[in-house]
C-alpha positions in Angstrom: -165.6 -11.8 89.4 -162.6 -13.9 87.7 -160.3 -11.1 89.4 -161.5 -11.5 92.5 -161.3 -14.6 92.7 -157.5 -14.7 91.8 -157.5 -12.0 95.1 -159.4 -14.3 97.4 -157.6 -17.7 96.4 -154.5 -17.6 98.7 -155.4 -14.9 100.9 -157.0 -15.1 104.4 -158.5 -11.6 104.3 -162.2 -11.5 102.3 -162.4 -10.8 98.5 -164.0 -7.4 98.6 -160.7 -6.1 100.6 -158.3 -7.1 98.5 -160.1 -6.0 95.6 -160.1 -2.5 96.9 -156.3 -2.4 98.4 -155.3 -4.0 94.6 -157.5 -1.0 93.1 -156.4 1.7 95.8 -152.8 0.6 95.3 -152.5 1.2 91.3 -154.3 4.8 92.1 -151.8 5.3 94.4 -149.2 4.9 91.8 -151.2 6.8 88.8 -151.1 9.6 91.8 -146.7 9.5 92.6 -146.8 9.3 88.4 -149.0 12.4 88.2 -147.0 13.9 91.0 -143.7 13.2 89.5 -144.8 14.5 86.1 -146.2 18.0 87.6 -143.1 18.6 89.7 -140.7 18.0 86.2 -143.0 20.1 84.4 -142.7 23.3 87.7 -138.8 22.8 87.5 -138.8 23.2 83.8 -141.1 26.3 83.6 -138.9 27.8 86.7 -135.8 27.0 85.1 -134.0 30.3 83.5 -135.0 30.5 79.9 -131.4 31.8 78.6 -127.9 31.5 79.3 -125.9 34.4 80.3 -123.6 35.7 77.8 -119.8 35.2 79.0 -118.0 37.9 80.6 -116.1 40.5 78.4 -112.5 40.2 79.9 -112.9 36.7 78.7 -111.6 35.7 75.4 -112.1 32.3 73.4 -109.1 30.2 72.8 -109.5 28.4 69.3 -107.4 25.4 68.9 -105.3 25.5 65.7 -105.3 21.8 65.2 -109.1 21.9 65.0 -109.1 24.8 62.9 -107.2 23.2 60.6 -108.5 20.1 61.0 -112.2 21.7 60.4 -110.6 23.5 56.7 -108.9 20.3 55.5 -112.6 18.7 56.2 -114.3 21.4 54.5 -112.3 22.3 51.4 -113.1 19.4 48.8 -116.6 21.5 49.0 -114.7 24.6 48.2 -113.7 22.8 45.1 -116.8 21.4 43.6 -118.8 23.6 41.5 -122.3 24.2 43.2 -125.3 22.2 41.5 -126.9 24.3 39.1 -130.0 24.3 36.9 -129.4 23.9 32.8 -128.3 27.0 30.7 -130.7 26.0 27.4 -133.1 23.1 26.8 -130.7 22.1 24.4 -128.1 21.1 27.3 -130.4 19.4 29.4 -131.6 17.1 25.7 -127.3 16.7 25.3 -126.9 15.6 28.7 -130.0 12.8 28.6 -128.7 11.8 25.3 -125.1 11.0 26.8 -126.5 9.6 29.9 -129.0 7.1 27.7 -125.9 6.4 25.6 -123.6 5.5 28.3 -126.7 3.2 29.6 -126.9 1.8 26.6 -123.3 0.9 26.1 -123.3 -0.7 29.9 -126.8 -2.8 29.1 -124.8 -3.9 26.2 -121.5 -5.1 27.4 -123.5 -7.3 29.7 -125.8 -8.8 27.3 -122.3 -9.9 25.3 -120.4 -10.9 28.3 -123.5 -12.9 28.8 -124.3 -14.0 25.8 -119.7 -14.6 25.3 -119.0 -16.5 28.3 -116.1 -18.7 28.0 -117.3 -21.5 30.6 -120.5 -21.5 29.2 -119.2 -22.0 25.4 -116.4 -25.0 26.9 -119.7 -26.5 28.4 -121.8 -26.9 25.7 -118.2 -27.9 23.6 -117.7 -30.9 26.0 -121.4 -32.1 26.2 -121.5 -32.3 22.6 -118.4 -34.2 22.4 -119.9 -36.3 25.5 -122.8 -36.7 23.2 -121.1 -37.8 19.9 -118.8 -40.2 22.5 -122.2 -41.9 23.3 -123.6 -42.5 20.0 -120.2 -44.4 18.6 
């Protein structure tokens, strides 16, 4: 009922009519939506399902920039060795205890360039002589 009355507000025609052309009109569309959708779907389903393959008289003309272009792209991956598992237990426990090492060494030049800061040292130098300055 709050719809229709929105419908019959400003119209001259009775409720019950507009109500049905508003309804009638968003079937309408559902329908050119439905339509729309079947005849995509025919035109895919009709469409060929493979290319042809080219003619035999024709031959494929590489450029030799990209080819070369394509190589110099590729060939760091020639270089690198391909990841591998471990050969022995033994080299997988070597290689954790280097890697724990080197984190250990990085953990602990922070905590002394924390712990040595230079503007943090010429701080607490000046508020102590700030301080003694005070008590004179």
């Amino acid at each position: 009922s709050d719809l229709s009355s929105n419908f019959c507000s400003s119209a001259p025609l009775p409720c019950p009519v507009l109500l049905f052309a508003a309804v009638m009109a968003r079937a309408r569309t559902g329908s050119v939506l439905l339509l729309a959708a079947l005849a995509a779907a025919l035109y895919l389903c009709a469409a060929p399902a493979f290319v042809t393959p080219p003619q035999a008289g024709r031959s494929v003309e590489v450029d030799g920039r990209v080819l070369a272009a394509t190589f110099a792209g590729l060939s760091p991956l020639a270089l690198e060795q391909p990841a591998g598992a471990y050969d022995s237990v033994v080299a997988m426990l070597q290689s954790w205890l280097v890697g724990g090492i080197v984190l250990v060494l990085i953990y602990g030049a922070a905590f002394v360039a924390s712990i040595a800061n230079p503007l943090t040292k010429r701080r607490e130098e000046v508020k102590s002589q700030v301080d003694a300055e005070r008590k004179k």
